[in-house]
VMD Tcl script that draws the C-alpha trace (Angstrom):
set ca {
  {-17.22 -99.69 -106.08}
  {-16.82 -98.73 -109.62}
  {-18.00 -95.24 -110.47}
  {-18.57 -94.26 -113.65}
  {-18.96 -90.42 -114.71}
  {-20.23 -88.66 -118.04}
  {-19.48 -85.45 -118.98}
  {-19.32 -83.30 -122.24}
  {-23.11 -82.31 -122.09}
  {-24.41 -78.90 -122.91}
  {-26.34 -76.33 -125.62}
  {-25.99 -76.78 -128.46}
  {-28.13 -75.06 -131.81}
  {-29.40 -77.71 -134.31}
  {-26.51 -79.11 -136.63}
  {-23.82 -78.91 -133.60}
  {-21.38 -81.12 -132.51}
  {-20.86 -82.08 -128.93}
  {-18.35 -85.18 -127.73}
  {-19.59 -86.80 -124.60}
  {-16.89 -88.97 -122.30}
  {-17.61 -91.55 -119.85}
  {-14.84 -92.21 -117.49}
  {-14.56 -95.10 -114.84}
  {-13.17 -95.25 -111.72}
  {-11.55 -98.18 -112.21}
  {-10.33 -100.64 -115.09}
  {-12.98 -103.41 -114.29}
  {-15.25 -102.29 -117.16}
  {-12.21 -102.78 -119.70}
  {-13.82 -106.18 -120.81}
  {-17.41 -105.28 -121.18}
  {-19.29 -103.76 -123.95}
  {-20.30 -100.81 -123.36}
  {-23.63 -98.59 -124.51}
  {-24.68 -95.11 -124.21}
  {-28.30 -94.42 -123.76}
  {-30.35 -91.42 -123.89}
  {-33.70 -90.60 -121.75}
  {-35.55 -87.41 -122.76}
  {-38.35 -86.28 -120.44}
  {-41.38 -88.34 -120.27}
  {-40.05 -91.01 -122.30}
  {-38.28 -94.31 -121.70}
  {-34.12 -94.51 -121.92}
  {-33.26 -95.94 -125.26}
  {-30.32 -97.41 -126.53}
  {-27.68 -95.22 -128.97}
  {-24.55 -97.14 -129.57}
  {-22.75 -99.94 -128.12}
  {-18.67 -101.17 -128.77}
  {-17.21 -103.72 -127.72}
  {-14.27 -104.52 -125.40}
  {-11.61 -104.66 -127.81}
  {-13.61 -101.89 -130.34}
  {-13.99 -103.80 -133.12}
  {-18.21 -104.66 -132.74}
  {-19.95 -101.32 -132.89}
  {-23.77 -100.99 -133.13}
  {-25.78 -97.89 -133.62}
  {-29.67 -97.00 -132.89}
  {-30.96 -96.22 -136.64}
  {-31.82 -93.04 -135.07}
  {-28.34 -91.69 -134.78}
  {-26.37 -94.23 -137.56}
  {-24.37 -91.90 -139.63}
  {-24.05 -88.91 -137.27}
  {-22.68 -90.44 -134.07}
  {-19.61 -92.36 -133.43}
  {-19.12 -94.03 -130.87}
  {-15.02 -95.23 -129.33}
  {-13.04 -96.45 -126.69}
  {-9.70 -95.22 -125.79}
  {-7.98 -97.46 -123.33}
  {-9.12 -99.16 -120.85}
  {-11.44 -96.48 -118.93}
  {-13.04 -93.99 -121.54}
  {-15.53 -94.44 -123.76}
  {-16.42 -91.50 -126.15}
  {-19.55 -90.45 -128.11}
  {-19.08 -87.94 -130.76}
  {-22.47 -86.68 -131.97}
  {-22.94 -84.61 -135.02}
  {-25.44 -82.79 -136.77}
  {-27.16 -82.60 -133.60}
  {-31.49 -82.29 -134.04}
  {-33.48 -81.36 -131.52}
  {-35.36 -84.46 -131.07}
  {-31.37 -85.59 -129.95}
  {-32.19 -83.55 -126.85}
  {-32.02 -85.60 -123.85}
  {-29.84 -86.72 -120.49}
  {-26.87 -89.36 -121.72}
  {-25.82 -91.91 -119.56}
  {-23.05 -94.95 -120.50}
  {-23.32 -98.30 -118.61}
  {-21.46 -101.23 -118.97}
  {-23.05 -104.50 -120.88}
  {-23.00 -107.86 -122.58}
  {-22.18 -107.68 -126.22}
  {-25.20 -107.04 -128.66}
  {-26.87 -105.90 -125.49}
  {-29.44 -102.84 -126.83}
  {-32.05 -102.60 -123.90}
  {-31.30 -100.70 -120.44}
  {-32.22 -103.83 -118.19}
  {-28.69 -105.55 -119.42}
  {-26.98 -103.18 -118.17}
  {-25.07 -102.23 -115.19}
  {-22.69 -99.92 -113.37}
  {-24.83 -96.93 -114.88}
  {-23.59 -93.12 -114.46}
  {-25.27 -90.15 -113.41}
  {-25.99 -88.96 -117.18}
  {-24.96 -85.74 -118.84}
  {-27.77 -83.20 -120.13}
  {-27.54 -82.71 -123.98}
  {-30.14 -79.53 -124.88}
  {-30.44 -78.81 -129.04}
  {-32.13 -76.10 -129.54}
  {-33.68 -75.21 -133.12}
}
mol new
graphics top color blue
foreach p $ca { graphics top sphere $p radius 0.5 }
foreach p [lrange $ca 0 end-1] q [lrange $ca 1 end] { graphics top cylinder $p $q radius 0.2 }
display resetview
């Protein structure tokens, strides 16, 4: 069973920088897309940023374009590297494997357990 695990979470104050990884188990995800996602309490997960297999396709949630950057390095890890954190950025991250394009959580699969980003102002 592939497992997939998050981690790089934390507080940060407003205009921050955190990186958040996403490491699999195993190299099955290698040729899928794959997305982070973001849930904050009492509202529904929403995509953030998506790249491709090989890296070359990226997409970005307008909400974040221009501050996060999303990559891949080999065949396991994704990364998310999110600057000039806001507040409103303040939510549990989760990465999840996908079909290309893919920006809505119910394409996706093989989901981890999320990693708590908290900006404070």
């Amino acid at each position: 069973q592939v497992q997939r695990v998050e981690s790089g979470g934390g507080l940060v104050q407003a205009g921050g920088s955190l990186r958040l990884s996403c490491v699999a188990s195993v190299r099955t995800f290698s040729s899928f897309s794959m997305g982070w996602f973001r849930q904050a309490p009492g509202k529904e997960r929403e995509f953030v940023a998506q790249i491709s297999w090989n890296g070359v396709n990226i997409y970005y949630a307008d909400s974040v374009q221009g501050r996060f950057t999303i990559s891949r390095d080999g065949t396991k890890t994704v990364h998310l590297q999110m600057n000039s954190l806001q507040p409103d950025d303040t939510a549990v991250y989760y990465c999840a494997a996908g079909p290309p394009g893919g920006k809505t959580p119910d394409e996706y699969g093989y989901w981890g357990q999320g990693t708590q980003v908290t900006v404070s102002s």
